[in-house]
KEDREN-812252 format. One record per residue (C-alpha): residue in three letters; x, y, z negated. Coordinates in steps of 0.001 Angstrom, whole numbers, always signed. Example, Ala and Ser with C-alpha at 12.3 -4.5 7.8 and 13.67 -1.06 7.14 Angstrom:
<pts>
<pt><aa>Ala</aa><px>+12300</px><py>-4500</py><pz>-7800</pz></pt>
<pt><aa>Ser</aa><px>+13670</px><py>-1060</py><pz>-7140</pz></pt>
</pts>
This chain:
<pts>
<pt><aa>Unk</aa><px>-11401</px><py>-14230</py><pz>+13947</pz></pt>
<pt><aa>Unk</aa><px>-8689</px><py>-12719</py><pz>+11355</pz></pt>
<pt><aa>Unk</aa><px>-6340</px><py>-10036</py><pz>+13592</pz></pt>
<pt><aa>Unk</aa><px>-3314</px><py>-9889</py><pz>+11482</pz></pt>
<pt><aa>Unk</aa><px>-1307</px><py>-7412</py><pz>+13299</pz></pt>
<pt><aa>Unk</aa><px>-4761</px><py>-5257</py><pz>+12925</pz></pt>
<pt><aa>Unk</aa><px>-4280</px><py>-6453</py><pz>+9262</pz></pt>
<pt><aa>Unk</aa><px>-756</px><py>-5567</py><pz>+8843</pz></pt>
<pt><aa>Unk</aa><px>-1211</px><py>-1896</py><pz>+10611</pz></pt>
<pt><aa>Unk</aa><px>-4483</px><py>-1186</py><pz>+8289</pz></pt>
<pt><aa>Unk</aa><px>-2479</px><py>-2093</py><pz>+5335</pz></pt>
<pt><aa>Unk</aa><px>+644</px><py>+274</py><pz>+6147</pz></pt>
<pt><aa>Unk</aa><px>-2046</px><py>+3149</py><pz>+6895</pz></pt>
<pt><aa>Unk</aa><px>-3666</px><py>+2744</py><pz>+3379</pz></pt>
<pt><aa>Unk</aa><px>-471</px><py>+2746</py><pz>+1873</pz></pt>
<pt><aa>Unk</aa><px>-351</px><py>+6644</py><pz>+2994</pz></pt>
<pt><aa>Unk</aa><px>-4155</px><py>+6604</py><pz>+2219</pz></pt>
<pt><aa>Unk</aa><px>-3243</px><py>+6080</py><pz>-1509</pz></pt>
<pt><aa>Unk</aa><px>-273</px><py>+8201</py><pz>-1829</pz></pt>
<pt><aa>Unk</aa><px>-1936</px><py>+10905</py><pz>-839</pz></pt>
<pt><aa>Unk</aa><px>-5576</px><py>+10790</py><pz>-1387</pz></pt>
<pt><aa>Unk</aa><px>-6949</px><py>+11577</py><pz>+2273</pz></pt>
<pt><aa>Unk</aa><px>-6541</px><py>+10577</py><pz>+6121</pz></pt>
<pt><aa>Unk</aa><px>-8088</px><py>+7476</py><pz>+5891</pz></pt>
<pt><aa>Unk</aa><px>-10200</px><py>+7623</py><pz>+8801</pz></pt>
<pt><aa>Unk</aa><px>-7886</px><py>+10071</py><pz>+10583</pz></pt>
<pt><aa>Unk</aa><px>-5143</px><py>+7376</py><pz>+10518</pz></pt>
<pt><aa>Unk</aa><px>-7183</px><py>+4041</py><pz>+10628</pz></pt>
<pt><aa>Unk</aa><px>-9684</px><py>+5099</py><pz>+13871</pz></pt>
<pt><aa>Unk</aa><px>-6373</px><py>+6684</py><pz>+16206</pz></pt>
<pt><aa>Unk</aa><px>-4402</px><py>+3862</py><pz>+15089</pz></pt>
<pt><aa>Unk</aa><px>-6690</px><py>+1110</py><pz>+16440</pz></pt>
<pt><aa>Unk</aa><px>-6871</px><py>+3152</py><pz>+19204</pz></pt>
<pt><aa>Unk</aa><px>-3879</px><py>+3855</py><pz>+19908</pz></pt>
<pt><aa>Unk</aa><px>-1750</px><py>+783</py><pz>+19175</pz></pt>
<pt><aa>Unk</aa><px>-4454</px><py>-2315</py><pz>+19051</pz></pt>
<pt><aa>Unk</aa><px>-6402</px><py>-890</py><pz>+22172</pz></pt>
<pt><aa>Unk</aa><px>-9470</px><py>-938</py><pz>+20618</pz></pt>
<pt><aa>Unk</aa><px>-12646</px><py>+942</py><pz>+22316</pz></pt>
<pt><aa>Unk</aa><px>-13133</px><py>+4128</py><pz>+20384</pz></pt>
<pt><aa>Unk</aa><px>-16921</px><py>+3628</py><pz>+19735</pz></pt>
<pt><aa>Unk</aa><px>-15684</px><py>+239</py><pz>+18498</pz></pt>
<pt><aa>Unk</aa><px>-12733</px><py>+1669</py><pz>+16223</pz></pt>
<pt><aa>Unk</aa><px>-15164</px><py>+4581</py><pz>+15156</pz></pt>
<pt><aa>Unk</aa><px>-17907</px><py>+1650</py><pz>+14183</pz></pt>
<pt><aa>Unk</aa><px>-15295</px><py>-804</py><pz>+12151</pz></pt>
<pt><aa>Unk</aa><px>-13798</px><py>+1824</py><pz>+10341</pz></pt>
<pt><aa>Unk</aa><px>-16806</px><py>+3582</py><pz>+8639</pz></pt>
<pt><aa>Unk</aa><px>-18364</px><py>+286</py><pz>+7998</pz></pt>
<pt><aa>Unk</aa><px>-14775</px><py>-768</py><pz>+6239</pz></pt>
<pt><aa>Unk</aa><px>-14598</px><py>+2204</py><pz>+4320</pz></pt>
<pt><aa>Unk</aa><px>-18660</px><py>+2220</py><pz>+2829</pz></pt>
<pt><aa>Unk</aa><px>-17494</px><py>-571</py><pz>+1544</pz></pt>
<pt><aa>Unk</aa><px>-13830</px><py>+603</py><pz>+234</pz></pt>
<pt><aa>Unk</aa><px>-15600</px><py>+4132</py><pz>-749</pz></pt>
<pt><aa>Unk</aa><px>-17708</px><py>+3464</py><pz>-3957</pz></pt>
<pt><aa>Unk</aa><px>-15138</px><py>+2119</py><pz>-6034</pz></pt>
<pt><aa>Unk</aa><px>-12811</px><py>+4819</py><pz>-6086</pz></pt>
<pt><aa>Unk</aa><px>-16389</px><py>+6806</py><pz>-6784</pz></pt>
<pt><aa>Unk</aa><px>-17121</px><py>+4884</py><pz>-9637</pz></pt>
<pt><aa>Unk</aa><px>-13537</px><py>+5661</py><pz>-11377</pz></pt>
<pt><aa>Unk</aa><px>-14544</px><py>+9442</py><pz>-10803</pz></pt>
<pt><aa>Unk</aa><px>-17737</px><py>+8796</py><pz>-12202</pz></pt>
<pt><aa>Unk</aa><px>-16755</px><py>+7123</py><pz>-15683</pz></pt>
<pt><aa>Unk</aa><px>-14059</px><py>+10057</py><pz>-16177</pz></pt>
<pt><aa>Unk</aa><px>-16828</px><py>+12896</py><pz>-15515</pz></pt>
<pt><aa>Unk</aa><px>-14609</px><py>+14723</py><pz>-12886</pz></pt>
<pt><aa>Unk</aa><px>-17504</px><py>+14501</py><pz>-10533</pz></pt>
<pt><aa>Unk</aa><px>-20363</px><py>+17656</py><pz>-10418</pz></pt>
<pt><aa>Unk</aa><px>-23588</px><py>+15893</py><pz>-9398</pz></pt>
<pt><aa>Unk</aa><px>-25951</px><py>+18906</py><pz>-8824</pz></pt>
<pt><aa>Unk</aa><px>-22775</px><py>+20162</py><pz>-5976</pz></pt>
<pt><aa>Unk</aa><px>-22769</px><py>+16246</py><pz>-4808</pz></pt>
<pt><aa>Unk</aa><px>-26748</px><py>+16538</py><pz>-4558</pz></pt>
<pt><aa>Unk</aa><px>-26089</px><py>+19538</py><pz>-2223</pz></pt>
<pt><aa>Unk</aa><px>-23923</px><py>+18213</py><pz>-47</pz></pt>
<pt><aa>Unk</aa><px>-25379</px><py>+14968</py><pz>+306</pz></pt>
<pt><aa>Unk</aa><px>-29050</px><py>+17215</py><pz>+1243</pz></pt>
<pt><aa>Unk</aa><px>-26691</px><py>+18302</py><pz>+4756</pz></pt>
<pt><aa>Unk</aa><px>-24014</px><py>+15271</py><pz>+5021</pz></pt>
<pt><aa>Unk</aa><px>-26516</px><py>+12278</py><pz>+4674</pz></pt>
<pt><aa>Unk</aa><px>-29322</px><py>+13353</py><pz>+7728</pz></pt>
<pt><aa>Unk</aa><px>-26515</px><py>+14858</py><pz>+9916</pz></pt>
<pt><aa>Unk</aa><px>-23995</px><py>+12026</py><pz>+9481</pz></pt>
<pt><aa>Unk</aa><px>-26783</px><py>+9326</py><pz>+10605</pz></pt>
<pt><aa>Unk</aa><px>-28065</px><py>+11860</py><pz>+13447</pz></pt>
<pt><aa>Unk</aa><px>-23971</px><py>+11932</py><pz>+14823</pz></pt>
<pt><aa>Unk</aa><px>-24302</px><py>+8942</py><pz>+16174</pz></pt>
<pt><aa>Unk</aa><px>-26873</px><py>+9977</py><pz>+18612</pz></pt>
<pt><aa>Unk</aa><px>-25354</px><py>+12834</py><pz>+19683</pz></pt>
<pt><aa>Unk</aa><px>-22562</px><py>+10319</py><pz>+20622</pz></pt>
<pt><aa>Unk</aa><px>-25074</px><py>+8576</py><pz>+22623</pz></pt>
<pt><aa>Unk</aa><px>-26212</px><py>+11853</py><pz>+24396</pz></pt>
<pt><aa>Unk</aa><px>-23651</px><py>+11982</py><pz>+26404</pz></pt>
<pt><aa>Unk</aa><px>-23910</px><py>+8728</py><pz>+28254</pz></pt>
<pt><aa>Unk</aa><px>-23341</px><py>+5185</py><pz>+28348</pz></pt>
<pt><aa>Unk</aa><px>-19950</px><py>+3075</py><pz>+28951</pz></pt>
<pt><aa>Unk</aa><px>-17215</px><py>+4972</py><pz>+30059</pz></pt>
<pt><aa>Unk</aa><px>-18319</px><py>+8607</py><pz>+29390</pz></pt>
<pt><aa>Unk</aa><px>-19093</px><py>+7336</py><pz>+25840</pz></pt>
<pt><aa>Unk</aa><px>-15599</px><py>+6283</py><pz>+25016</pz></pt>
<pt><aa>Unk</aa><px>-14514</px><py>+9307</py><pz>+26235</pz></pt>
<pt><aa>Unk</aa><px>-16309</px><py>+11515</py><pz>+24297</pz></pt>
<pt><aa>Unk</aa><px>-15489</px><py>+9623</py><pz>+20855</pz></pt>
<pt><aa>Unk</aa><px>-12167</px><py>+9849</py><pz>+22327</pz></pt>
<pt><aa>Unk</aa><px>-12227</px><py>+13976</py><pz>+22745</pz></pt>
<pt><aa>Unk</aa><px>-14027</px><py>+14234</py><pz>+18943</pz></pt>
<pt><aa>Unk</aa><px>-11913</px><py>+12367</py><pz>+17726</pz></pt>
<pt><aa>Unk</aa><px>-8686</px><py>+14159</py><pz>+18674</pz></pt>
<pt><aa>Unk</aa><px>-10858</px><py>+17404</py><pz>+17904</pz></pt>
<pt><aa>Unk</aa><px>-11336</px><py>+15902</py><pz>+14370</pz></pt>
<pt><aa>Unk</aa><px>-8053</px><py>+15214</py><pz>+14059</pz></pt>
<pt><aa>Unk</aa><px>-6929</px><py>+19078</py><pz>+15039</pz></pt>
<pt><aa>Unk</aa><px>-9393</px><py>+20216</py><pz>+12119</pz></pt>
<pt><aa>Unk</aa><px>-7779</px><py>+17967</py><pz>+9730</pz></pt>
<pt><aa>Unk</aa><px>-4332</px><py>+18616</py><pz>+10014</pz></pt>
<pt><aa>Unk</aa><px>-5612</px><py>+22767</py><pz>+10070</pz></pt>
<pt><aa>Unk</aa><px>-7442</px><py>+21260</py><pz>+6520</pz></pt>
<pt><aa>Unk</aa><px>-4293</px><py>+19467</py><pz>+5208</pz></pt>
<pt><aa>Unk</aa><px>-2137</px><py>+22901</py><pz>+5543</pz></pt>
<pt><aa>Unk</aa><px>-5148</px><py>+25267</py><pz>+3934</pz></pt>
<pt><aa>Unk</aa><px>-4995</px><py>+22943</py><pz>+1239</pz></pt>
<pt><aa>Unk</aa><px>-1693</px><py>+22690</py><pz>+603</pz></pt>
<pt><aa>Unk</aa><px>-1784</px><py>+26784</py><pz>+841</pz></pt>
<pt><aa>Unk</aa><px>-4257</px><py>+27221</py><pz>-1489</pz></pt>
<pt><aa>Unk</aa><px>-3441</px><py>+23883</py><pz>-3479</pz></pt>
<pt><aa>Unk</aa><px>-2081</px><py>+26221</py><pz>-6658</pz></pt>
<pt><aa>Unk</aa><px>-4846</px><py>+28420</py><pz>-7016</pz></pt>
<pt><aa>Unk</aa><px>-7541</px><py>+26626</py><pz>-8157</pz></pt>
<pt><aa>Unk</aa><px>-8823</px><py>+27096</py><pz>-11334</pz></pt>
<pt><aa>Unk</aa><px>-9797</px><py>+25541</py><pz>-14710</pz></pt>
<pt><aa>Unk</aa><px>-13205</px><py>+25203</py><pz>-15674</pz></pt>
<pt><aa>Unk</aa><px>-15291</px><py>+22076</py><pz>-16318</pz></pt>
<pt><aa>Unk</aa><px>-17979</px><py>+21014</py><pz>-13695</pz></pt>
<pt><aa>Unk</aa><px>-20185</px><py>+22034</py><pz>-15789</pz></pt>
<pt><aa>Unk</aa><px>-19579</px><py>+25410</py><pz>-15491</pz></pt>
<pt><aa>Unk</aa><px>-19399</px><py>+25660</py><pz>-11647</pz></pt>
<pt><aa>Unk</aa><px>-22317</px><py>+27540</py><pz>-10542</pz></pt>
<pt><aa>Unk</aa><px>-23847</px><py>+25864</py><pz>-7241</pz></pt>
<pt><aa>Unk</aa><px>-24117</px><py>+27937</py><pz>-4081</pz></pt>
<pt><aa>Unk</aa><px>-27119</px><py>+25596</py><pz>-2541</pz></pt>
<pt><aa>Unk</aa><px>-27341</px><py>+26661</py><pz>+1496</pz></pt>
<pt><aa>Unk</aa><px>-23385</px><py>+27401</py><pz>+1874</pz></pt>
<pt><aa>Unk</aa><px>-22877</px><py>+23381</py><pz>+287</pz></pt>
<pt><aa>Unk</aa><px>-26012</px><py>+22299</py><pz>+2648</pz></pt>
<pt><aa>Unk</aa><px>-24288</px><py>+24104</py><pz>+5897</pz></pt>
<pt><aa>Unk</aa><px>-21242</px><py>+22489</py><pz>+4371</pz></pt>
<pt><aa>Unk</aa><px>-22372</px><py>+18751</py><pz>+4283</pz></pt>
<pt><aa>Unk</aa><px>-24250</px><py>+19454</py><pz>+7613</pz></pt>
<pt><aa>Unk</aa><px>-20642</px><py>+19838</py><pz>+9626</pz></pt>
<pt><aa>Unk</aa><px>-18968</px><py>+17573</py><pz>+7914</pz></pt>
<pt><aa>Unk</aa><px>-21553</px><py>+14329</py><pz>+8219</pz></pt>
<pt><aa>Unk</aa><px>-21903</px><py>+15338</py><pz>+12103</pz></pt>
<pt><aa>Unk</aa><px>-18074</px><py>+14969</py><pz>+12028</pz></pt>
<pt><aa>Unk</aa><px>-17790</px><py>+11993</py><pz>+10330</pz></pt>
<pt><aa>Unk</aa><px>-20805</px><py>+10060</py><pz>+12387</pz></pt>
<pt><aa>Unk</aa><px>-19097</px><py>+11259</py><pz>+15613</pz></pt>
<pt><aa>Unk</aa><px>-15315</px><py>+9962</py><pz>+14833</pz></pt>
<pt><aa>Unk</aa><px>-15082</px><py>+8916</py><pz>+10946</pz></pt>
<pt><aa>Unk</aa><px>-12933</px><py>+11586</py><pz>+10369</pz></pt>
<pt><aa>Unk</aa><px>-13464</px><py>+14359</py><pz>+7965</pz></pt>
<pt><aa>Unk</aa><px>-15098</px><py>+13117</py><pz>+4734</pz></pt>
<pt><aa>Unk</aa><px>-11447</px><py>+13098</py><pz>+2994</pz></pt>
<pt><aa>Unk</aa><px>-9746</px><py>+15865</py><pz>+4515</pz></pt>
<pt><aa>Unk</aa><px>-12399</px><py>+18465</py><pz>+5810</pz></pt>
<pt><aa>Unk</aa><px>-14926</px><py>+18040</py><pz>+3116</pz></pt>
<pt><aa>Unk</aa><px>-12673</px><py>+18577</py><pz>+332</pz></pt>
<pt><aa>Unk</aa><px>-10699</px><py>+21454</py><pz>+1745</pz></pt>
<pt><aa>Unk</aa><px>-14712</px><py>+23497</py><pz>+2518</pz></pt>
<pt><aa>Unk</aa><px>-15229</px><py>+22828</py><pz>-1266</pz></pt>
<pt><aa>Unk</aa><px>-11775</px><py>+24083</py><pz>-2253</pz></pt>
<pt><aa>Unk</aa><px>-12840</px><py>+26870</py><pz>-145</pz></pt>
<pt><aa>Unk</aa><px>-16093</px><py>+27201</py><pz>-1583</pz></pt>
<pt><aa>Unk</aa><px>-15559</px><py>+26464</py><pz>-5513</pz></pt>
<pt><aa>Unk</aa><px>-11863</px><py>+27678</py><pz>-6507</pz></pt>
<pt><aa>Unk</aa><px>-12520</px><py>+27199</py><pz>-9844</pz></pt>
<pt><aa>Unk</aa><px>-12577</px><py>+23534</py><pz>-9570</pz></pt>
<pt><aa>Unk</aa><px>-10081</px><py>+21722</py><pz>-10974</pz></pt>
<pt><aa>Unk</aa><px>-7928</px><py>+19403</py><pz>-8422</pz></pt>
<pt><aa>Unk</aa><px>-9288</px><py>+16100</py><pz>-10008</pz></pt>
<pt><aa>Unk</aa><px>-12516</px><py>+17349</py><pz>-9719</pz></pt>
<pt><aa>Unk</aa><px>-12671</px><py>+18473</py><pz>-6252</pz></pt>
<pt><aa>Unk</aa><px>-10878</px><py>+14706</py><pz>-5203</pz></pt>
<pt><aa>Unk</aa><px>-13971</px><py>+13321</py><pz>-7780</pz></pt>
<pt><aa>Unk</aa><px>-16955</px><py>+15299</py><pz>-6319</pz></pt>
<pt><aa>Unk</aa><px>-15679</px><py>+15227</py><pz>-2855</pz></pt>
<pt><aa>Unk</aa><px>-15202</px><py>+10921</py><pz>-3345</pz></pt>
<pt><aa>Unk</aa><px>-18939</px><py>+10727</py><pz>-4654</pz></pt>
<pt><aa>Unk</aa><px>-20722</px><py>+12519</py><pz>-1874</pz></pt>
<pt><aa>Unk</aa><px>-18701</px><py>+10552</py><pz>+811</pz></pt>
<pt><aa>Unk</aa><px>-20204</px><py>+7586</py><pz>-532</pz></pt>
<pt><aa>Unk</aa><px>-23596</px><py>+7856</py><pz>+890</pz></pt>
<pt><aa>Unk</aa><px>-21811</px><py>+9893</py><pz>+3523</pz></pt>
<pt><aa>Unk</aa><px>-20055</px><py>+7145</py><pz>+5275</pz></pt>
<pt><aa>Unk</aa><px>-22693</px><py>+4892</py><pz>+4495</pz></pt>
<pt><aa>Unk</aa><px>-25682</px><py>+6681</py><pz>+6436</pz></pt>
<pt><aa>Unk</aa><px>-23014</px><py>+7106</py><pz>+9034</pz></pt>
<pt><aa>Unk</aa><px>-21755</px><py>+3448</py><pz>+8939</pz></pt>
<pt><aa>Unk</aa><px>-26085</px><py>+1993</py><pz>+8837</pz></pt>
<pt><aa>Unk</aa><px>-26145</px><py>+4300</py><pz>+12317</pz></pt>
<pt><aa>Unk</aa><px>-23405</px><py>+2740</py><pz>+13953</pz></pt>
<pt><aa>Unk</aa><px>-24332</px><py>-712</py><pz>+12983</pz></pt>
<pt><aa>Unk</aa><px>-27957</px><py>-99</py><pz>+14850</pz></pt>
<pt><aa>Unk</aa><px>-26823</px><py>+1944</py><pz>+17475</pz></pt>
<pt><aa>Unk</aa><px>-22379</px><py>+2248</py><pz>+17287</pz></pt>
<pt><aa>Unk</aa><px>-20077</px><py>-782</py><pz>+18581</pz></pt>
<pt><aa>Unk</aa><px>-20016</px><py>-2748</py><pz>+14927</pz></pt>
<pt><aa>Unk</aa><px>-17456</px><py>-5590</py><pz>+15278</pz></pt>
<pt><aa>Unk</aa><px>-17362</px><py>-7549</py><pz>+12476</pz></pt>
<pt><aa>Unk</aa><px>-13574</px><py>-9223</py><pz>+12772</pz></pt>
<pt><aa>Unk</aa><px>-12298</px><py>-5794</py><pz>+13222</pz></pt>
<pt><aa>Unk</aa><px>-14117</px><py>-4808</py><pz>+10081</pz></pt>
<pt><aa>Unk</aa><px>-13139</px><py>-7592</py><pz>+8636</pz></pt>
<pt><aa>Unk</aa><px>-9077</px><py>-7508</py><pz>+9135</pz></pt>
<pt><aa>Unk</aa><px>-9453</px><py>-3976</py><pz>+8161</pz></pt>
<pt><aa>Unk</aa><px>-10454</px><py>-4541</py><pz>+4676</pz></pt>
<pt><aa>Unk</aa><px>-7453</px><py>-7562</py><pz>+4444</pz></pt>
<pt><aa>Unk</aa><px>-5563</px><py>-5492</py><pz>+4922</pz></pt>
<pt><aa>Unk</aa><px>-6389</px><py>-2093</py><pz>+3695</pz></pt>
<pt><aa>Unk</aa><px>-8214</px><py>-3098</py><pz>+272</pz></pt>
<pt><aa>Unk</aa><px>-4270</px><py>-4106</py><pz>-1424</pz></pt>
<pt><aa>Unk</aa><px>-2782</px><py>-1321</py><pz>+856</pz></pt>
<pt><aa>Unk</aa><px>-4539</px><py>+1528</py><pz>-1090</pz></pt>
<pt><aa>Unk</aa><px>-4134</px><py>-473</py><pz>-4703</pz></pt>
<pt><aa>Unk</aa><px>+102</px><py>-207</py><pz>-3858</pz></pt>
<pt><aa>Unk</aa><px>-699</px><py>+3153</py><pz>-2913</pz></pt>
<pt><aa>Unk</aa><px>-2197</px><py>+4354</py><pz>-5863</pz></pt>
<pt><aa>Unk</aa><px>-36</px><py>+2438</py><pz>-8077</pz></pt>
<pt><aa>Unk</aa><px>+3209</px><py>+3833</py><pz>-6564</pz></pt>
<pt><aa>Unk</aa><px>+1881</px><py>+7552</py><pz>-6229</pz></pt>
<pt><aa>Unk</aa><px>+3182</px><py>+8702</py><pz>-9314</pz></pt>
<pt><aa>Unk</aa><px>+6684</px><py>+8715</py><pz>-8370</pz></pt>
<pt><aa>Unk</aa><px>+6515</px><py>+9213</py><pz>-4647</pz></pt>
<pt><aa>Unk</aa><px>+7324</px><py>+12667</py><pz>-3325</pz></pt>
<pt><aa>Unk</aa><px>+3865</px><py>+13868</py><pz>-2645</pz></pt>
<pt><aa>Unk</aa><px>+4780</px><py>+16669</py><pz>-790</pz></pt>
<pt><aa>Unk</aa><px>+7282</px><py>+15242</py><pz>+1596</pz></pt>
<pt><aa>Unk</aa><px>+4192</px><py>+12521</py><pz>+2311</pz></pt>
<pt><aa>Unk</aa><px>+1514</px><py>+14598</py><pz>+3246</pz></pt>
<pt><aa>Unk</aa><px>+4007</px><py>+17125</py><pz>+5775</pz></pt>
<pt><aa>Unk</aa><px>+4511</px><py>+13601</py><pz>+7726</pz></pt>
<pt><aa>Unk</aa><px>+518</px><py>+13245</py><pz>+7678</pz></pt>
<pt><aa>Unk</aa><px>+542</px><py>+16597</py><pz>+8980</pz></pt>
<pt><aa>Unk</aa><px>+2788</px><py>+15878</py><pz>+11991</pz></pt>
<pt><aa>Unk</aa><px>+1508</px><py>+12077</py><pz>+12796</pz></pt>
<pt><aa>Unk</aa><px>-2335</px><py>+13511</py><pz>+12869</pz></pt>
<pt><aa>Unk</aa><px>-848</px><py>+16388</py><pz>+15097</pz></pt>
<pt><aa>Unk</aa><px>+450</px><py>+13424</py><pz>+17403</pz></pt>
<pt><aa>Unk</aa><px>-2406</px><py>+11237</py><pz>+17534</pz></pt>
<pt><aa>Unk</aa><px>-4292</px><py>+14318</py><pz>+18715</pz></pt>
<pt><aa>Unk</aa><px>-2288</px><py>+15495</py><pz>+21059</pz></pt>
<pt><aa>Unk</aa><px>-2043</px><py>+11860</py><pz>+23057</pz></pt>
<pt><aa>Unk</aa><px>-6117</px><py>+11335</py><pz>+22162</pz></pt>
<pt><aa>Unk</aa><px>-6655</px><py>+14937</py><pz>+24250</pz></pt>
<pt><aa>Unk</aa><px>-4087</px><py>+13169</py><pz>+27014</pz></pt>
<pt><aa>Unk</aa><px>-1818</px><py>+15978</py><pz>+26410</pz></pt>
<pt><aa>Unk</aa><px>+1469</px><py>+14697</py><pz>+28378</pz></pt>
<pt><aa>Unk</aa><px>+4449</px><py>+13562</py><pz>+26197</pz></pt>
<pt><aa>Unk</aa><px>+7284</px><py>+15767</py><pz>+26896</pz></pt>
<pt><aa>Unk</aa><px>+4567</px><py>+18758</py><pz>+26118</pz></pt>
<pt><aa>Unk</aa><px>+3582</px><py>+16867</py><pz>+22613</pz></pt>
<pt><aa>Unk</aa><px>+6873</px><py>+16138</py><pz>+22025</pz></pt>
<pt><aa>Unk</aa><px>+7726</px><py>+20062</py><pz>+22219</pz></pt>
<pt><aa>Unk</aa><px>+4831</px><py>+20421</py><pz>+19933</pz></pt>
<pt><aa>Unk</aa><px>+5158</px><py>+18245</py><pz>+17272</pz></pt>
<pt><aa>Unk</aa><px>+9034</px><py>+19355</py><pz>+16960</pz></pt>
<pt><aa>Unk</aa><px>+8441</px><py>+22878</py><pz>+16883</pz></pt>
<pt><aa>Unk</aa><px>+5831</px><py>+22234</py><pz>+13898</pz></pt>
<pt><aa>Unk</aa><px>+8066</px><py>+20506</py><pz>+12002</pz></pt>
<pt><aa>Unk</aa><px>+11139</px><py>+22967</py><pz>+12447</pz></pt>
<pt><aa>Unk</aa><px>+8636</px><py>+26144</py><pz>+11245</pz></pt>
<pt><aa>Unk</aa><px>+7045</px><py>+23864</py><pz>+8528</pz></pt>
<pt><aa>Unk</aa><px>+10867</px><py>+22587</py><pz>+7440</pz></pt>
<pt><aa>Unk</aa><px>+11550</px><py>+26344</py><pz>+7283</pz></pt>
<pt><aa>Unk</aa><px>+8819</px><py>+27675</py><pz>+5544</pz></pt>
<pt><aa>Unk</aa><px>+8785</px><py>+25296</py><pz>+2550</pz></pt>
<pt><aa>Unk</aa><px>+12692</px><py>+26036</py><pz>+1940</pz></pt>
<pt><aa>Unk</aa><px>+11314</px><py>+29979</py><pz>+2084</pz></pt>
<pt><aa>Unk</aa><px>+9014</px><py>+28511</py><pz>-555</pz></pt>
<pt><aa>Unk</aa><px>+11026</px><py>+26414</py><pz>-2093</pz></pt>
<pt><aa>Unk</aa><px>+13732</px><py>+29513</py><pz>-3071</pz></pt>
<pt><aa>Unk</aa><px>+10763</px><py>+32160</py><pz>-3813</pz></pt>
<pt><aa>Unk</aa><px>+9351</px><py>+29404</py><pz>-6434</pz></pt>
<pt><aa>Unk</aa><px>+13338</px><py>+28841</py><pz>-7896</pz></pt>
<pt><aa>Unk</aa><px>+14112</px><py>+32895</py><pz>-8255</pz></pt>
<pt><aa>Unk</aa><px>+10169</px><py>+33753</py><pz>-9540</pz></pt>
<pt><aa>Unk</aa><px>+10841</px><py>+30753</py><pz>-12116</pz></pt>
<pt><aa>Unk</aa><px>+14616</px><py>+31895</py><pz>-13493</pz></pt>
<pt><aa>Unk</aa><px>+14085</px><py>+34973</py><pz>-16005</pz></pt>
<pt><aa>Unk</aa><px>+18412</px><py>+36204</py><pz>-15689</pz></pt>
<pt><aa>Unk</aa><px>+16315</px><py>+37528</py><pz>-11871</pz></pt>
<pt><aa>Unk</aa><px>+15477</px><py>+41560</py><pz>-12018</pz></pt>
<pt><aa>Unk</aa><px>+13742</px><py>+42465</py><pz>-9908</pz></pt>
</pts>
């Protein structure tokens, strides 16, 4: 049975999804969580299997325009692939029922601590990558392998990661890559990512298929109007808001009280409000040539 306020909230969170490239499972999972009261095992289950099916599409794009470097995806796939089906398991060592739940519950608002951390280092070092073609990237094999390892135990455990903890490693990793090919390598290896993650928890997760289901009615048009509004929306402005409703969803997934999250969330916003005006005004007086310095 079709959910269509599960369908209306999946297609507002790929909206975001396609304006700014990542947070798809970081959104999609707390949301159905936190909002639709949907077990976390079960949330965790729907949304990989939704998005190994959403996932090699954008890959294919990626792949006809050649901004994807298949020797680095081979790498990373080596690590992501084995760890990402073994997550799932590690899920189950700590128990069944209750004391599952809860631990999808903790990962998950772990996750979501690491992502927003990724989301800022990328945006830090967002202007320094570099040029080259991905042809000319030389491949570091057992730093990529290490690499895929964390990041497919990540995504098994709560779907998160393969978008925004992934891509920032390689950013991290290969600063020569250009942006388009980072989003294009990183897009490829998640494909058989989230798939060996979402064949695990169909065997052995909480697999619903009308959850599944309502997710992809809603999020399959939700990232198309995404994407197609993207090149006008304020990028920028988007992905700070990520920043601070990840930082949220965290906070209440590790029961951290509200008045505390409250505090926390504010005083994030007021130090990251200041420090992109301090940015803002250092880019303006670096880019006007009548400034001596």
């Amino acid at each position: 049975m079709i959910d269509l306020p599960l369908a209306a909230g999946s297609f507002v969170v790929a909206i975001v999804v396609g304006l700014t490239g990542m947070g798809g499972g970081a959104l999609m999972t707390p949301m159905m969580m936190l909002f639709f009261n949907v077990p976390p095992l079960a949330a965790v289950s729907s949304d990989l299997v939704a998005s190994a099916v959403m996932k090699p599409v954008g890959g294919l794009v990626h792949l006809r325009r050649g901004t994807v470097n298949l020797r680095l995806v081979g790498w990373l796939c080596a690590g992501s692939v084995p760890a990402a089906f073994s997550g799932v398991f590690l899920v189950r060592a700590f128990g069944d029922g209750a004391a599952v739940q809860q631990a999808v519950k903790v990962s998950l608002g772990i996750a979501l601590l690491l992502a927003v951390a990724g989301l800022v280092l990328k945006a830090w070092l967002g202007g320094k990558g570099g040029s080259s073609s991905t042809h000319e990237i030389v491949v570091r094999p057992i730093p990529t392998v290490l690499v895929g390892m964390v990041g497919g135990v990540v995504v098994g455990v709560s779907s998160v990661g393969s978008g925004s903890l992934i891509i920032v490693a390689l950013l991290a990793l290969y600063p020569a890559l250009k942006a388009n090919q980072l989003v294009g390598t990183d897009l490829v290896q998640a494909v058989p990512l989230v798939g060996a993650a979402a064949l695990a928890h169909l065997f052995f997760g909480d697999f619903q298929l009308d959850l599944t289901f309502s997710l992809l009615l809603g999020s399959v048009p939700g990232v198309y109007l995404g994407a197609r509004i993207s090149a006008w929306a304020p990028g920028a402005t988007i992905r700070a808001l990520l920043v601070l409703v990840l930082l949220a969803s965290a906070l209440k997934l590790l029961s951290v009280p509200d008045p505390a999250t409250l505090w926390i969330v504010g005083a994030t916003a007021v130090l990251g409000g200041a420090a992109l005006t301090v940015a803002a005004r250092s880019s303006r007086r670096s880019a006007d040539p009548s400034r001596v310095w």
